[in-house]
C-alpha positions as CSV (number, residue, x, y, z in Angstrom):
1,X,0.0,0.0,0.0
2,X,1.6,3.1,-0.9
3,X,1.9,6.0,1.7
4,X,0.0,8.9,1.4
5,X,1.3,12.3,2.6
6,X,-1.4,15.9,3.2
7,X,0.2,19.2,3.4
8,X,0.2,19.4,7.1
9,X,2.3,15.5,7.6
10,X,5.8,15.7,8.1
11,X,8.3,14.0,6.0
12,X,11.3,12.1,7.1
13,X,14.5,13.1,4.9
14,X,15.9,9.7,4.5
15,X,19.7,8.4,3.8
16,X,20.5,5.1,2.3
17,X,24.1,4.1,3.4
18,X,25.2,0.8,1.6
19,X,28.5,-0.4,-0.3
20,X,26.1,-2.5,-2.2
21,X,24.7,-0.9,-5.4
22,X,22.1,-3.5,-5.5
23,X,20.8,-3.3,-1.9
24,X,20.7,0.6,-1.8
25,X,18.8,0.8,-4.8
26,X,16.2,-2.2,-3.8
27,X,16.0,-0.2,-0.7
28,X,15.2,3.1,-2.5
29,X,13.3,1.5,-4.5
30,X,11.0,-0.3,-2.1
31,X,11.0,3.3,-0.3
32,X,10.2,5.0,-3.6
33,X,7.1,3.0,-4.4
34,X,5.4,3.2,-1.1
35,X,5.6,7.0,-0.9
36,X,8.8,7.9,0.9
37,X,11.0,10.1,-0.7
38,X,15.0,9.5,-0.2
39,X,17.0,12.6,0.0
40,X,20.9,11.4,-0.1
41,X,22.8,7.9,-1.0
42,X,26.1,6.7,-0.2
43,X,28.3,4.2,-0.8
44,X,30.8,4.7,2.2
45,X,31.0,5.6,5.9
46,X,33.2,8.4,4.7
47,X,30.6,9.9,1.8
48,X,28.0,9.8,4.4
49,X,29.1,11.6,6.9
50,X,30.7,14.2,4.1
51,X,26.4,14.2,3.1
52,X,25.0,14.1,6.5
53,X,26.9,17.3,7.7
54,X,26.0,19.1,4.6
55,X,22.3,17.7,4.8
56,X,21.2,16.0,7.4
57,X,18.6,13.5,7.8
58,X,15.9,12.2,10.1
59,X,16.5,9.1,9.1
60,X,19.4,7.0,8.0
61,X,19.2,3.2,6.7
62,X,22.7,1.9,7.1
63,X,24.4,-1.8,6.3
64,X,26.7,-2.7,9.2
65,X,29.7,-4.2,6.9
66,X,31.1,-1.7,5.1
67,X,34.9,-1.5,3.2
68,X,36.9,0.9,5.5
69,X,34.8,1.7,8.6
70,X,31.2,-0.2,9.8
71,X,27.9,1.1,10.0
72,X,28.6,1.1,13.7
73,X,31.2,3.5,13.0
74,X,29.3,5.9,11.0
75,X,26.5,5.5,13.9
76,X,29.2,6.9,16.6
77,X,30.5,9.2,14.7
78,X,26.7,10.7,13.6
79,X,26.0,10.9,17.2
80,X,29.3,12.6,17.9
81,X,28.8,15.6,15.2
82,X,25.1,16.5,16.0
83,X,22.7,17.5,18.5
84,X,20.0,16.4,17.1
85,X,18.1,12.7,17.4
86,X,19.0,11.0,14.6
87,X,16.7,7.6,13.9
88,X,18.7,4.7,12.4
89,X,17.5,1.4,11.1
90,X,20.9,-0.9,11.0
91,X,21.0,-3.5,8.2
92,X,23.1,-6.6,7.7
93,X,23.6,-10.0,6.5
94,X,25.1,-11.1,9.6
95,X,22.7,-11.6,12.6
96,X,25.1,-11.8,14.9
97,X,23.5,-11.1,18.9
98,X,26.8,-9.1,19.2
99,X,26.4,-6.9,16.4
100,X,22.5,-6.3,17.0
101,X,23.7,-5.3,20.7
102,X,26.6,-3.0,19.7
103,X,24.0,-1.7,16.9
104,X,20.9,-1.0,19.4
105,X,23.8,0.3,22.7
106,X,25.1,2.9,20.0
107,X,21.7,4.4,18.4
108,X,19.8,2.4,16.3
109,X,16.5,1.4,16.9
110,X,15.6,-1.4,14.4
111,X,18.0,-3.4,13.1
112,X,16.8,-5.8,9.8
113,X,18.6,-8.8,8.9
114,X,19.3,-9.0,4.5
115,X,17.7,-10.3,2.5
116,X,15.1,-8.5,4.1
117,X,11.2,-8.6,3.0
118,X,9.9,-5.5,1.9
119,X,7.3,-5.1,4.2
120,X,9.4,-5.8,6.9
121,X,11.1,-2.6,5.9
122,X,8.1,-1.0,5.9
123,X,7.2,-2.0,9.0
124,X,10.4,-0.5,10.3
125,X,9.5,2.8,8.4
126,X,6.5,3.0,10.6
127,X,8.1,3.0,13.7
128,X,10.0,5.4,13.1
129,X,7.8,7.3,11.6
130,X,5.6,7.5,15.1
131,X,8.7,8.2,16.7
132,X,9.8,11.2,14.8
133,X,6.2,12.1,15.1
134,X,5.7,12.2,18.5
135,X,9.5,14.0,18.6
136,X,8.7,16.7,16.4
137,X,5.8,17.7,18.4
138,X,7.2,18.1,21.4
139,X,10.0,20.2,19.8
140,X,6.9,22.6,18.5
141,X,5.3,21.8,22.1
142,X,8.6,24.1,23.5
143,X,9.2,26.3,21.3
């Protein structure tokens, strides 16, 4: 079912972080055709952070094995260069309980094993989406 947005519903900006050119464009793919709308890509730890400090996102879809530095790295490092609450939905072939805890400890709060349904994605999307929800109305709740 494709997602719907009105004028007054916020959007998430959305990153897709994967070495894979394959799973990052299923991903924005699957993201595309239910309504979501993804604002940056990147290949690398490195070309994400270069594209998260220049536009940053709400939320960031990252595969934990990566060439050079992990999604865990990216994660810390994220979380070390803003202020703001960033939502991240870890990804990964490996389902290791080790890499799921080091994942969720550092900032993510979904993490989906590949290959991965699409509505399992989804699924993800939507709690997030509640989550960013209920944070950007308490940010307009205090101003």
């Amino acid at each position: 079912m494709a997602k719907e947005y009105n004028e007054t519903e916020l959007k998430m900006d959305i990153m897709v972080v994967d070495d894979s050119d394959f799973s990052r464009k299923g991903i924005v793919e699957i993201l595309s055709a239910n309504g979501y709308e993804v604002s940056a890509e990147a290949n690398s730890v490195s070309s994400a952070l270069i594209a998260s400090r220049r536009t940053p996102c709400d939320l960031y879809i990252v595969d934990v094995v990566m060439p050079k530095a992990s999604g865990i790295e990216f994660v810390k490092a994220l979380n070390n260069n803003t202020q703001e609450n960033n939502f991240v939905i870890m990804i990964s072939s490996l389902m290791l309980d080790s890499i799921v805890v080091e994942s969720i400890t550092n900032g993510a709060v979904d993490f989906l094993q590949k290959p991965f349904k699409s509505d399992e994605l989804l699924a993800s999307l939507e709690r997030v989406e509640r989550l960013f929800r209920q944070q950007s109305h308490g940010k307009r709740g205090n101003r």
